[in-house]
N, C-alpha and C positions, 0 to 999 in steps of 0.2 A: 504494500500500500504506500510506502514512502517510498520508493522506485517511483511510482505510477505519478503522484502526487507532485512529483520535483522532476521528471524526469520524461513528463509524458507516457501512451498507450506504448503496452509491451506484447509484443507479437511474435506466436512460433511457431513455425512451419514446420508439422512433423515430417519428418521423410526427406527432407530439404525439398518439398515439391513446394514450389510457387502460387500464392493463392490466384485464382480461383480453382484452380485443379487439386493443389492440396488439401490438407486438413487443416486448421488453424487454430491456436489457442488462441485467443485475445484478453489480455489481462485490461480492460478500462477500468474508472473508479468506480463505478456501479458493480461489474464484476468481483474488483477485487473490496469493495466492502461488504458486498455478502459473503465472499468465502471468510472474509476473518471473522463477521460476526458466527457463522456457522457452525465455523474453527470452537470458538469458545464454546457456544453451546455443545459441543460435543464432547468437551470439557467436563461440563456439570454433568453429563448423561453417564460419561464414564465413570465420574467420580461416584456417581450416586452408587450405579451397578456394581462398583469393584466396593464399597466400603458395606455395601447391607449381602456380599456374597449371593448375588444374585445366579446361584448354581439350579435352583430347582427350575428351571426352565430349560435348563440346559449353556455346557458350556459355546454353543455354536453364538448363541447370541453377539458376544465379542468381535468374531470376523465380522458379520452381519452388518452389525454397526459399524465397523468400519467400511463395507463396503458399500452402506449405504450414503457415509458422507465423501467417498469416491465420485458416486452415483450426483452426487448432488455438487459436489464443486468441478464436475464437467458441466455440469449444466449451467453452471455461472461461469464458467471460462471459455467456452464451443463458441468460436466466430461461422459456424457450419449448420447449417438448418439439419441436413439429417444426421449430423450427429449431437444435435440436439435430444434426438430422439432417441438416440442410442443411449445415450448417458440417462433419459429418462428409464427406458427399460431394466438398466440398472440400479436404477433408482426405487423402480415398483418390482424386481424379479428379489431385492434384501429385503424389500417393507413386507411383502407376501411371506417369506420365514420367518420373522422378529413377529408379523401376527399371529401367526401358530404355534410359537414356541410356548408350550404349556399345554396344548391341545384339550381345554377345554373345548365341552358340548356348545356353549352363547358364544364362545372364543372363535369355535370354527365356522358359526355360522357367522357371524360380525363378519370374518376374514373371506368368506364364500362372497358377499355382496363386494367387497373390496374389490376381489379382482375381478367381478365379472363386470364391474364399473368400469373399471380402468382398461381394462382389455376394449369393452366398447372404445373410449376414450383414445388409447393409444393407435387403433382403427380410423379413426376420426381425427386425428393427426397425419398418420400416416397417407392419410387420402391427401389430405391439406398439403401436405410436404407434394406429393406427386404433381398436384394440380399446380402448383408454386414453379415448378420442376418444368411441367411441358410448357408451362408459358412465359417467364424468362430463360428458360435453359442454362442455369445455375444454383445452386444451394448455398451457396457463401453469402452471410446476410449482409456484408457491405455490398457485394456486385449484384445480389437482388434490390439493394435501395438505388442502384446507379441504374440498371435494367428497367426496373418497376418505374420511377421517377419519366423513366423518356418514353413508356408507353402511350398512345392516343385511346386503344379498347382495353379495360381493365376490369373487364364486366369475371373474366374467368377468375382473376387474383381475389373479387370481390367474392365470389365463392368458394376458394381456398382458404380464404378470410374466415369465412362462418365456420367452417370447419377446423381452424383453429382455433377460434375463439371457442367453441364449445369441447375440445379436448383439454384446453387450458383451464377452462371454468371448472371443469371436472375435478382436475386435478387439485386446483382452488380452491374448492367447493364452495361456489359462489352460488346463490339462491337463482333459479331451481334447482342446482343439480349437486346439492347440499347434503341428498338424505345420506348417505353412505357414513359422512364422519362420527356422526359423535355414538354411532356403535361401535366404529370399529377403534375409534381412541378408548372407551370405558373398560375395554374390557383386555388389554396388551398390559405387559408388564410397566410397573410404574416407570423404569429406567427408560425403557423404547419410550413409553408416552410424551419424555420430555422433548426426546429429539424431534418426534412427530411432530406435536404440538407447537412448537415452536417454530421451526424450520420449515417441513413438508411440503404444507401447502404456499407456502411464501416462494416457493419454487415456481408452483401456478401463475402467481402474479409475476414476479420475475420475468417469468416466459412472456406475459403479453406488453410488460413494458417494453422490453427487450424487442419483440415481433413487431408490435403495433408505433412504437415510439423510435426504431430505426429503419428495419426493413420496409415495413409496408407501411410508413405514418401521413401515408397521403391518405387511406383509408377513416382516417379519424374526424371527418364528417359526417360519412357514413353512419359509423358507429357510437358515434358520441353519446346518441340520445337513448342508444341500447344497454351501451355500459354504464351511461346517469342511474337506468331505472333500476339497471342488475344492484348495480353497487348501494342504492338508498333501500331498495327491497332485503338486500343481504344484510345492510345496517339492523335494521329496524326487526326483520323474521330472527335473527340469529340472538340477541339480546332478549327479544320473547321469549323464546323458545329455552333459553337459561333460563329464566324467571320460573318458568312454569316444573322446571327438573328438581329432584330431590339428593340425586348423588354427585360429589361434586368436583369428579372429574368427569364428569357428564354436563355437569353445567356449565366447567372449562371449555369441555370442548364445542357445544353451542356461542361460546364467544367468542372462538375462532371463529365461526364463520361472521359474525358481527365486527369482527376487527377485519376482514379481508375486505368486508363492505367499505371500511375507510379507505385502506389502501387502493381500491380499485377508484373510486371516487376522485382520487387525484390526477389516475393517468384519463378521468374521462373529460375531465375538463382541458386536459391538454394543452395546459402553458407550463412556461418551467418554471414557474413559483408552484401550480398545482405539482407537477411532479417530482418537484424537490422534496414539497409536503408530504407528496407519498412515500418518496423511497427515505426519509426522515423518521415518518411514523412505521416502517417497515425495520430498518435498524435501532430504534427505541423499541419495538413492540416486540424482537426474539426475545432479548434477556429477560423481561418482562412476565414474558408466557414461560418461557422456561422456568422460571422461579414460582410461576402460581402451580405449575404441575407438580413440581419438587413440595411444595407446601401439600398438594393433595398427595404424593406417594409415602410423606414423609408421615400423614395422617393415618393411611391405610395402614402403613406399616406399626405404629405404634396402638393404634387403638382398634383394629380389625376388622373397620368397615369403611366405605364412606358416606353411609347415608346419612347427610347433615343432623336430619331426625334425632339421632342417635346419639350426636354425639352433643356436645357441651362441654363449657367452662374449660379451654385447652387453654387460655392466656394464662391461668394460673398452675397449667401441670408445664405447659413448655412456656415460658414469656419472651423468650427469643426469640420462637418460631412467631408466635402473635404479634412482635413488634415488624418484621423483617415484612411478615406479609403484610401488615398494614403499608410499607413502602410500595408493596408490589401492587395494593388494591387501590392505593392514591392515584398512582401512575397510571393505572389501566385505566381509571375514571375519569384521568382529566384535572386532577387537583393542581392548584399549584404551590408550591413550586418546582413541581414533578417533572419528567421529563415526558410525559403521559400529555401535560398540558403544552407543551409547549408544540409537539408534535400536532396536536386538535386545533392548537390556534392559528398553525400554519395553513392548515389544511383551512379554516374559517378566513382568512386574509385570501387565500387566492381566490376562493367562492365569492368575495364579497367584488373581489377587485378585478371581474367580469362583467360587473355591472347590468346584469341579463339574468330573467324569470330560473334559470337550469344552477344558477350560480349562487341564487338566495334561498331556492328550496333545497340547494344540497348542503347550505349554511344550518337551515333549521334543522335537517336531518342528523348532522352532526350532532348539533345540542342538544337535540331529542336522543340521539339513540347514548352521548355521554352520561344524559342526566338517568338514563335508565339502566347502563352499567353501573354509576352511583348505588341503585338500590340493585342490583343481585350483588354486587359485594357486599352490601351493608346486609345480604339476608345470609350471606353466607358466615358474617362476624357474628350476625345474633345467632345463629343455632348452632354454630360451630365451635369459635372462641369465649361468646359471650357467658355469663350465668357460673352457676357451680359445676365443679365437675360432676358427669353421673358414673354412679358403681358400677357400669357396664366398664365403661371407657378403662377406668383403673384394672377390670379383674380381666381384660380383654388386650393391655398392652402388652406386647411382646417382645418391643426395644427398653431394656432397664434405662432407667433414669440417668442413673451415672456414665451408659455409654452412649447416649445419644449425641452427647456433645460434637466425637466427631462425625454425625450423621447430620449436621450441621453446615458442614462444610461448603459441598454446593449450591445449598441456600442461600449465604455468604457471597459466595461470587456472583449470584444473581441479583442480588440486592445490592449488593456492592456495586455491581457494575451497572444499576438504575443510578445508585446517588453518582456515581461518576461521570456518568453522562448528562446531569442536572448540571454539575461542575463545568462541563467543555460543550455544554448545547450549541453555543455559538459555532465553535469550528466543528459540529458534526452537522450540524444544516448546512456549512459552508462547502464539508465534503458533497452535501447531499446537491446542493445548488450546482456545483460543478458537474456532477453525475449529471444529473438532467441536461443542461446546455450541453453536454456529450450528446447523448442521446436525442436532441428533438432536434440538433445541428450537427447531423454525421460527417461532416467534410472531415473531422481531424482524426474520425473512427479510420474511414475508407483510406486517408492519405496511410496512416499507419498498417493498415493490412496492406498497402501497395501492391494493388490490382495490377497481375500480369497479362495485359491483354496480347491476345493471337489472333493474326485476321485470318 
């Protein structure tokens, strides 16, 4: 990332084949700030797995994970549309095992709808890539912005379009095509959960910023008005749909898809203050999620369930865990001077500073759907941490008291790395600002992949 930042876009031609005919890595700063945020999260997931012996599922889990953040830092580094796709595959061929590993009976069916989604999904890509394919006759996404851009009929790219938009959304799980997650998150090991949760679908979005805001960003009239309605629909159903759940890494995972609605939100509006906004609240909102999962596995594990119901008064058995997640429940809601807020009010500055009907109802959406993560956290502090402890909770822990300390650990760096980022908001927008004017102004992406044309 300081290479990139000081030094300009870093580019590698596997094979020494010259792009467009090679393969290409492309390190930009959008690239290379999700793999580091990534990086850490992968961090806290290992940490979790390796300090609670996370053996009863099996030792495979270990490579998995790693080859699942393989899986996922090709997909942030691939200047190559189909192997965009390749790295996706590996991405869902790790996620497919790390769901099964435990082989329960709800386990395998969660995991049965997972890949029969994605399998459609990766279909629906792979059409997208082909249609992409016979009508500029390249895959390299800077010579399809160069291609794409000097076309007159773009009626076929506009249907390669919908077809990756809806492999993306999939992936995303952007409202409608939502139902898949928060089964197949509730019910994986608490360690996997984290990386999921945090990461996974942020790779969805990823993709369409990436797609839609380089390759094909003359499309973004088109779709503007589809990805406003996706994105405020996904806002507003995903935060519901927490509200109404009773376990609560179930109701984590419905605010994932309420948090993707933000993020998508920004690349619909499509200026680089909105998309700064997004890829802002996209690197504030891993650690974030990472640390509210870590807070739900760190629950299950010590007190044996997670249905909120059940549980009670934990500020007083753990007050560390109760302080740390209150950092994490600030931020996700928007408090300030979280870094949660800072992220919402960037996103509310571009919406506003559109000055147009699509720019003021995605302003209210915002505040509407912040003020109602507000109360599923607040429902998760009363029945969770609030009150006295109940005699279940104490005769049903499993992690003693005295060694919990260091199952603490990657809490700490999750929370840690929220208040750190309230600290340098300034120059992480700043990265984020720059990320964007990459992407919505390809000329320094393309100059740096240095398109070898043959007549």
């Amino acid at each position: 990332m300081h290479k990139v930042w000081y030094g300009g876009i870093l580019v590698t031609n596997l094979g020494d084949w010259d792009a467009p005919f090679g393969i290409v890595l492309v390190a930009d700063l959008f690239g290379v700030l999700m793999v580091s945020v990534a990086s850490l999260i992968s961090l806290m997931s290992f940490t979790f797995v390796v300090l609670f012996h996370d053996t009863t599922r099996g030792n495979y889990i270990h490579p998995f994970l790693l080859m699942l953040l393989a899986g996922v830092n090709g997909v942030f580094m691939t200047g190559d549309l189909f192997n965009l796709f390749v790295f996706f595959e590996v991405t869902l061929l790790s996620s497919y095992a790390l769901m099964v590993i435990g082989a329960k009976r709800i386990q395998i069916e969660a995991a049965f709808k997972y890949v029969v989604i994605n399998v459609m999904a990766s279909a629906s890509l792979l059409i997208g890539i082909g249609l992409v394919y016979g009508e500029v006759g390249t895959l390299n996404m800077a010579h399809i912005a160069v291609r794409s851009a000097a076309l007159e009929n773009t009626g076929m790219l506009t249907v390669a379009s919908m077809f990756l938009l809806t492999a993306f959304g999939v992936k995303s799980a952007i409202v409608p095509l939502h139902f898949w997650l928060p089964g197949a998150y509730t019910y994986i090991s608490p360690g996997v959960a984290i990386f999921f949760g945090a990461v996974l679908t942020k790779v969805g979005v990823y993709s369409m910023i990436r797609i839609f805001g380089l390759a094909l960003n003359y499309e973004h009239t088109l779709f503007q008005p589809i990805m406003l309605t996706i994105a405020c629909l996904s806002i507003l159903i995903g935060v519901l749909g927490a509200l109404g759940q009773r376990d609560l890494r179930t109701i984590l995972s419905w605010d994932v898809i309420s948090q993707v609605g933000f993020m998508l939100l920004g690349l619909s509006l499509f200026t680089i203050g909105s998309l700064a906004a997004s890829i802002f609240f996209m690197l504030q909102y891993m650690p974030i999620k990472a640390g509210l999962f870590i807070v739900s596995g760190l629950i299950e594990r010590s007190s044996g369930t997670g249905n909120i119901y059940r549980l009670g008064g934990l500020s007083r058995i753990y007050p560390w865990m109760a302080a740390m997640f209150l950092i994490l429940a600030f931020s996700v809601s928007g408090i300030p001077p979280f870094v949660g807020f800072w992220a919402k009010l960037a996103l509310l500055q571009a919406g506003f500073a559109l000055h147009s009907t699509s720019g003021y109802i995605s302003s209210g959406i915002i505040l509407l759907g912040s003020v109602l993560t507000g109360f599923m956290m607040m429902k998760i502090w009363q029945w969770v941490f609030w009150g006295q402890p109940k005699d279940s909770n104490i005769e049903q822990r499993t992690v003693p008291l005295k060694e919990y300390w260091k199952h603490l650990i990657p809490l700490v760096m999750a929370s840690g790395l929220g208040l750190c980022m309230v600290i340098w908001v300034g120059d992480i927008y700043e990265f984020s600002n720059q990320a964007a004017s990459q992407i919505l102004n390809p000329e320094q992406y393309i100059e740096a992949v240095n398109l070898a044309e043959f007549e």
